[in-house]
C-alpha positions as a printed Julia matrix, in Angstrom:
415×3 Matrix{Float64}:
  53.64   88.73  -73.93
  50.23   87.37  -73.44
  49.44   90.7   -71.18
  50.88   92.95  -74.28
  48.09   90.87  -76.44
  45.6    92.08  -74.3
  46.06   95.25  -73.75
  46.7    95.7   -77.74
  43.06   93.89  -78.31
  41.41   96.49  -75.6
  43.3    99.59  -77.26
  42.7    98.32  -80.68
  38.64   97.65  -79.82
  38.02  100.79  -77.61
  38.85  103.95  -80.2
  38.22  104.94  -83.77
  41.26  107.32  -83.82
  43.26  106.21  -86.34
  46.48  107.52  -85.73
  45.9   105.69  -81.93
  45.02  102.45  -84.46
  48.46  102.78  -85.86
  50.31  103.32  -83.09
  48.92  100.05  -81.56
  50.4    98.15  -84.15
  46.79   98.14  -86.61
  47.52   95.14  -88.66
  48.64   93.05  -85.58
  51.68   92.19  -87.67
  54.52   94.37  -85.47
  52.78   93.61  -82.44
  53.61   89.79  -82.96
  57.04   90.47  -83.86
  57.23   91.88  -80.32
  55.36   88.5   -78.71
  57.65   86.23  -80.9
  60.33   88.31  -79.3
  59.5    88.21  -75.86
  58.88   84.69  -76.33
  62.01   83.69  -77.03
  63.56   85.82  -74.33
  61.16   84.13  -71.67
  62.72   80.65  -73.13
  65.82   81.55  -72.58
  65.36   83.21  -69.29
  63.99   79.85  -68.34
  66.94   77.62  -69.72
  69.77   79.71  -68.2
  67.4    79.68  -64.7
  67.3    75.51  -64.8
  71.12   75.7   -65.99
  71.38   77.49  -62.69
  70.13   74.99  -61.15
  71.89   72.01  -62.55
  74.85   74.42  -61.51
  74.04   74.61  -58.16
  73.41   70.78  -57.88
  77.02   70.32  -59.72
  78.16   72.71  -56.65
  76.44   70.54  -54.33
  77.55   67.18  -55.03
  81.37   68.55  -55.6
  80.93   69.69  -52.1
  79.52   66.37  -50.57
  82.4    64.51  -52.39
  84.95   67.07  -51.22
  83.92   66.35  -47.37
  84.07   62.53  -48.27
  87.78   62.95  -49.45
  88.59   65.58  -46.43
  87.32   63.22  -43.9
  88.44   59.57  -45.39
  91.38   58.98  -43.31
  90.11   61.25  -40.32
  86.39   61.65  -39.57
  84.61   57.9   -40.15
  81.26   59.95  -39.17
  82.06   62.64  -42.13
  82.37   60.02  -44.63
  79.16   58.28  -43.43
  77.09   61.61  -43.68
  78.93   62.49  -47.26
  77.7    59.38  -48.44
  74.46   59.86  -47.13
  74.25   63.24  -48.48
  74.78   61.46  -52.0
  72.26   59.14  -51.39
  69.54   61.91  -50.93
  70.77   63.74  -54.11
  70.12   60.76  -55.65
  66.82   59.92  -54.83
  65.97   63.4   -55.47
  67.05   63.22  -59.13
  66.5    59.54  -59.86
  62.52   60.5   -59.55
  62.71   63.8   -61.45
  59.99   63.56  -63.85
  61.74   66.03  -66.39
  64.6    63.81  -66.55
  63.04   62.17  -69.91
  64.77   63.89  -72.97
  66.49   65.85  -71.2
  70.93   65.91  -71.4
  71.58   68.28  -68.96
  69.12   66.41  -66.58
  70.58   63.0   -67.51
  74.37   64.48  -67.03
  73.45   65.55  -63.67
  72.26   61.94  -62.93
  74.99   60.31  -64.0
  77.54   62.8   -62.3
  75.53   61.68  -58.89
  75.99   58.29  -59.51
  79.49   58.03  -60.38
  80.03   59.99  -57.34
  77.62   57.63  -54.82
  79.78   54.96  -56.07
  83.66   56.67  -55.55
  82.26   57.89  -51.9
  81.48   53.48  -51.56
  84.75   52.22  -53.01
  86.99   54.45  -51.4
  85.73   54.01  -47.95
  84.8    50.52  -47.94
  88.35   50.19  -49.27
  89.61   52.27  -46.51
  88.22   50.94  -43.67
  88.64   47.31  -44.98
  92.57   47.81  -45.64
  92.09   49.39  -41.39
  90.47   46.73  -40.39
  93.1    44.14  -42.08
  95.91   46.34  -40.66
  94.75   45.77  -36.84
  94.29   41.75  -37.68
  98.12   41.74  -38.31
  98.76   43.91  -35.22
  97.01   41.32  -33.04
  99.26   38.8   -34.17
  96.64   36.75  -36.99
  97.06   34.8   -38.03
  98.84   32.98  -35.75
  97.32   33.47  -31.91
  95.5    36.4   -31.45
  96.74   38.38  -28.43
  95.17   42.42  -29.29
  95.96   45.75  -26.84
  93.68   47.63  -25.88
  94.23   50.33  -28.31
  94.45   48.12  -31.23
  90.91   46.35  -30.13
  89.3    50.05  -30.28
  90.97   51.05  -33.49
  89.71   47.42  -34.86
  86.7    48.16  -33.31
  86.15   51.62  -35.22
  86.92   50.44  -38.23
  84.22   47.54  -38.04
  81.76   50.07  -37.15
  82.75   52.05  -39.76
  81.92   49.09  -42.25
  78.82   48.18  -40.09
  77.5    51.24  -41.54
  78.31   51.85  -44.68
  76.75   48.63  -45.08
  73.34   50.11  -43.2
  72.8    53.15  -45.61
  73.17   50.85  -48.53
  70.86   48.08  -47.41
  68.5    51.11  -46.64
  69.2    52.66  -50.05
  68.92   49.69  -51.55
  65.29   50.72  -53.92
  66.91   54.23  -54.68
  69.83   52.14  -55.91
  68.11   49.77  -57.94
  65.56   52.02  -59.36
  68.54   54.47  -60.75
  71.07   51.29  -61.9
  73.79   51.71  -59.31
  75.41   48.28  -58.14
  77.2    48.64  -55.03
  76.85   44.9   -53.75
  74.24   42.29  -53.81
  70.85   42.37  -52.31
  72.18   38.91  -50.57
  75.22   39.84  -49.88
  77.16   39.07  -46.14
  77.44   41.87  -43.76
  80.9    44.2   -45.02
  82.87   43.94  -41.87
  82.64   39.96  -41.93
  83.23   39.92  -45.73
  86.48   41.52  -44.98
  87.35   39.71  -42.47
  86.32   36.18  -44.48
  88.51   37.82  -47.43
  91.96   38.37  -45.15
  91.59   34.49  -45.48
  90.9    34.31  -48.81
  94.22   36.34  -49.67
  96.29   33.79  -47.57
  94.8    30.84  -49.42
  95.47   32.09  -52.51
  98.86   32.99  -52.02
  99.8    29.85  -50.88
  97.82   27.26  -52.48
  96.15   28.66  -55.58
 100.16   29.85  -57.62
 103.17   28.21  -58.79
 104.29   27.64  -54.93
 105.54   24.14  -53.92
 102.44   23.88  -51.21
  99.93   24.83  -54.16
  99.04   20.41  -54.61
  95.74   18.86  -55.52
  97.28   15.31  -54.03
  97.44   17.62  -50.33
  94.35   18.77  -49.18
  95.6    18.33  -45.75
  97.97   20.94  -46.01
  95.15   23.93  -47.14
  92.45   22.55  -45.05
  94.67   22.82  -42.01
  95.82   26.14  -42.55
  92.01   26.89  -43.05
  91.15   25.46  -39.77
  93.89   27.08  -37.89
  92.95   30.62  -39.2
  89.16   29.99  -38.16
  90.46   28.63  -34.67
  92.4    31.43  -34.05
  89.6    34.44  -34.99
  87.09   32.17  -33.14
  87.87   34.51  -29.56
  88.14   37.41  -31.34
  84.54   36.5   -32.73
  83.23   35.65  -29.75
  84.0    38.46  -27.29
  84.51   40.99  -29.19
  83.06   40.98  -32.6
  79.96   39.6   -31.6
  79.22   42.56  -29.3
  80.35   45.04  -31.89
  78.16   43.57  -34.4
  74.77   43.8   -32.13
  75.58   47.22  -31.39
  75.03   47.78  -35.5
  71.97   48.7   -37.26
  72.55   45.13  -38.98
  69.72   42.26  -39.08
  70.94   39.9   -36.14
  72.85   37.27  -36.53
  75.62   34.6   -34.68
  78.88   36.28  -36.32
  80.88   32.79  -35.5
  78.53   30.55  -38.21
  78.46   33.68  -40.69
  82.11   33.75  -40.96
  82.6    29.99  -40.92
  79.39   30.34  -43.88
  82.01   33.01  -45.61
  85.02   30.07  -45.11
  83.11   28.0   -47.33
  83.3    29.67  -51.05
  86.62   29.69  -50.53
  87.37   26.48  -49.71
  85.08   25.69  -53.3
  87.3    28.28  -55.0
  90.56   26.04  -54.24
  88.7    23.02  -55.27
  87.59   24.56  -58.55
  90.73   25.52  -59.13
  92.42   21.41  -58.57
  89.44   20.64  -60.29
  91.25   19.46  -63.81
  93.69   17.63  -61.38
  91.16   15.73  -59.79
  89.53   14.49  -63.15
  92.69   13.44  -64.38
  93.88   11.41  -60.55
  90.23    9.89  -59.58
  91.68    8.54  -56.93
  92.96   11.5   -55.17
  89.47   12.26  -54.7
  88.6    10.06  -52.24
  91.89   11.39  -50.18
  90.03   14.92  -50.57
  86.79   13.8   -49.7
  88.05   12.37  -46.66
  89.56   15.68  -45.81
  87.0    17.58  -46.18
  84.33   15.04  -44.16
  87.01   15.4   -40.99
  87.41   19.48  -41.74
  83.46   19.36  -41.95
  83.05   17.22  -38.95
  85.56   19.34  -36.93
  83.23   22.8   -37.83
  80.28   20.91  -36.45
  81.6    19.19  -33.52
  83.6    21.93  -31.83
  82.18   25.66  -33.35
  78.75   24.05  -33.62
  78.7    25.12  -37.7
  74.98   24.11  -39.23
  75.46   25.66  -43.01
  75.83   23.81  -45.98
  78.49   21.3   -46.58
  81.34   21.96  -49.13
  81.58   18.03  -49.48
  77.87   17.13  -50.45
  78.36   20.19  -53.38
  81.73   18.74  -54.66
  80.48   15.15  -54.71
  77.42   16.97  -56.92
  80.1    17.85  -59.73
  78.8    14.7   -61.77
  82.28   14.51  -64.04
  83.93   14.59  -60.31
  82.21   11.47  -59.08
  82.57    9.93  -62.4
  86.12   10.3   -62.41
  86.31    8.75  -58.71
  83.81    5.7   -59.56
  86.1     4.96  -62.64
  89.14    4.94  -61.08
  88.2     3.13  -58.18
  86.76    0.19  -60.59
  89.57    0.51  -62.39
  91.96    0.19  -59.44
  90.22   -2.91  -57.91
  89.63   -5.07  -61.24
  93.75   -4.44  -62.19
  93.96   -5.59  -58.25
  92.1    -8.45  -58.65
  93.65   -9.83  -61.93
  97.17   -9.29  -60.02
  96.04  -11.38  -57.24
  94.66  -14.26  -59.42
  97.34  -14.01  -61.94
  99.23  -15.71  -58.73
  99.5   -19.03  -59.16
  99.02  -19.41  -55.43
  96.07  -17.84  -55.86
  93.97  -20.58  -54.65
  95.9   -21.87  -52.01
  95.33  -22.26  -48.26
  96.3   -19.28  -46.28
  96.42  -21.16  -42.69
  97.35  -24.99  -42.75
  94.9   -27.55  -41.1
  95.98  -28.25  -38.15
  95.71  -24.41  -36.88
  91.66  -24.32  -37.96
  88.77  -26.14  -36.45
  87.0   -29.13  -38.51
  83.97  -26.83  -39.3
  86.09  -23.46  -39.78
  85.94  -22.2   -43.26
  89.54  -22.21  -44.7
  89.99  -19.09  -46.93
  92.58  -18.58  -49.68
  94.77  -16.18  -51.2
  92.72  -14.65  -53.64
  89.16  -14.75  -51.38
  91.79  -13.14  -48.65
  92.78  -10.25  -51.64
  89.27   -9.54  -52.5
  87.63   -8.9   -49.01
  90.58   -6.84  -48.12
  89.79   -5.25  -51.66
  85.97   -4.84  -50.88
  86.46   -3.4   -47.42
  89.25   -0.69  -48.61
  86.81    0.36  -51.58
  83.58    0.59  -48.81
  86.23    2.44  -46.46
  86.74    5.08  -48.56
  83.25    6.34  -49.86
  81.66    5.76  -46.69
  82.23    9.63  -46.09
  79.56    9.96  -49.29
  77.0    11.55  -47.96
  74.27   10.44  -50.55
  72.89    6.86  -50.54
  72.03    6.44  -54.14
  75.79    7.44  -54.75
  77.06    4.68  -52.26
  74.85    2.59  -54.13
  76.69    3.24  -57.38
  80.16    2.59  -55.79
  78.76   -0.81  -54.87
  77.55   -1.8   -57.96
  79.92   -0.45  -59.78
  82.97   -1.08  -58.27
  82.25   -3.79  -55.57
  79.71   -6.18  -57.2
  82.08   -6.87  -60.48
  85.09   -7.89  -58.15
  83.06  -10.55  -56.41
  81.0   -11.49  -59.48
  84.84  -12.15  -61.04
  85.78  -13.73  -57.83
  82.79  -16.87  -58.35
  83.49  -17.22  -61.98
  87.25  -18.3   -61.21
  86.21  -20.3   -58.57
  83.68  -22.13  -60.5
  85.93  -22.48  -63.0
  88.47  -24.06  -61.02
  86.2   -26.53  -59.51
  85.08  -27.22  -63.3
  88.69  -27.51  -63.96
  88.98  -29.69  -60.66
């Protein structure tokens, strides 16, 4: 169009015929009919050539997520590059400048992203429901005795994981930048996850639903079961999971503490869930506490475990350690007015011929209340925080023996 301008202008400017005048369009007027025209042909031209292309990007991506489905169950390498594949179409779009505005561009986006996050779920679902499906083979999770051919089909499928997790830690800007959530920029490396969530399913069949073993007055029973699914994937761990994670692309780390690390929200997911139970039995508290300080212990002693401690953040739940602190105080003053109800109370416990001249000669009720004292001091000594030791002392200690010399003074008043 802008050519046919030009030549018109040299045409128009170069004769005085004036029939050539008129045939070159003398008033300008047809000649811009024609531009107009051509114009709008060039327009379109151009929208059906980037519809084209959005096209052939639409054929693209339909391919990528047709070799992810073809090689799901089959080729763990085909799914990898499919979702790689995705990935790069991704990054490609995600930075298009033209996007802005523009529906078709946007479409194509989104179309991209829904499909980087199918070719995600369905093989990290995949390989994780694998991966499960050799654990029961090898006998978890009671003793873990794998063959040979289960340990390499365990072993593929952990790879598999390994990687998908790589490419999306790699990914992880493209991701972000274009809004696509696949997991957490903190989260635990897949293949553990899984294997921390085969535990997870066990607990919460068992102890988390309307099941007689599901009791917030039994931690012993969960924490047990707990501890005797971590010591029987300890080997497993150890030689062979180790080995199969260094061989990843994954940052380095000791896969025995991570997946004793991935133990712990679950063990604060049962608790949460006993939590209302707890508030409303203070006492049974301190049986949990104690629990958890030997299950704790246990970790540390024998599988050397040096992450954070499930106790110290229950004891943080402030309406928690209320509800122990006022049931304990509660418990020992209804003790102590028992005891000195008595109206032994006062009496010798020993006569005195069995004690010395200088021996002190204790009574009922001075008998009651160290017994009481000690019990109380037994129980929270598995607090780990001093100032909360502190505040079982003087509130639930101190009173008893502050009642304790008021009687006695009174009964030597009364004396």
């Amino acid at each position: 169009a802008m050519h046919l301008i030009d030549v018109h202008s040299k045409v128009v400017g170069s004769t005085a015929d004036e029939s050539v005048s008129a045939w070159e369009f003398r008033d300008g007027t047809a000649v811009m009919e024609l531009v107009s025209k051509l114009a709008a042909e060039l327009q379109t031209y151009r929208r059906l050539r980037q519809a084209k292309e959005y096209i052939d990007e639409f054929i693209e991506i339909e391919k990528v997520a047709e070799q992810a489905a073809q090689s799901m169950e089959k080729s763990p390498q085909g799914v990898l590059s499919a979702y790689s594949a995705s990935i790069a179409l991704l990054s490609k779009h995600s930075s298009d400048s033209e996007i802005t505005g523009n529906i078709s561009a946007q479409n194509l986006l989104e179309y991209i992203k829904h499909t980087v996050s199918n070719i995600w779920t369905n093989a990290e679902t995949t390989a994780a429901n694998a991966q499960s499906e050799c654990l029961r083979k090898m006998g978890w999770p009671g003793k873990i005795d794998p063959p040979v051919s289960v340990l390499g089909e365990f072993g593929a499928n952990f790879s598999m994981l390994a990687s998908l997790d790589h490419i999306t830690r790699d990914a992880s800007k493209v991701l972000r930048q274009s809004g696509v959530q696949l997991q957490s920029e903190d989260a635990p490396p897949l293949p553990l996850k899984h294997m921390a969530r085969a535990v997870d399913i066990r607990m919460r069949y068992h102890f988390e639903s309307a099941r007689g073993t599901s009791r917030a007055d039994r931690p012993e029973w969960w924490l047990s079961q707990v501890m005797n699914m971590v010591r029987s994937l300890v080997p497993l761990l150890e030689l062979h999971v180790q080995s199969l994670y260094d061989r990843s692309a994954l940052p380095p780390l000791d896969v025995r503490n991570e997946f004793i690390r991935l133990i712990q929200p679950i063990i604060q997911h049962k608790l949460a869930h006993d939590r209302s139970d707890y508030i409303s039995n203070g006492l049974v508290i301190a049986h949990v506490s104690r629990e958890l300080s030997e299950f704790e212990h246990t970790l540390q002693d024998v599988y050397f475990f040096d992450g954070p401690s499930v106790l110290d953040a229950f004891l943080a739940d402030s309406d928690i350690f209320s509800a122990w602190v006022n049931a304990e105080r509660k418990s020992a003053i209804d003790s102590y007015m028992e005891t000195i109800a008595d109206p032994g109370a006062f009496k010798q416990l020993y006569e005195d011929e069995v004690l010395d001249r200088d021996d002190p000669k204790p009574t009922r009720i001075a008998q009651n209340v160290v017994m009481l004292i000690s019990d109380i001091a037994e129980r929270y000594a598995v607090v780990p925080s001093c100032m909360q030791q502190l505040q079982f002392l003087s509130t639930t200690q101190f009173p008893v023996v502050i009642a304790l010399v008021e009687d006695v003074e009174g009964e030597i008043d009364e004396f």
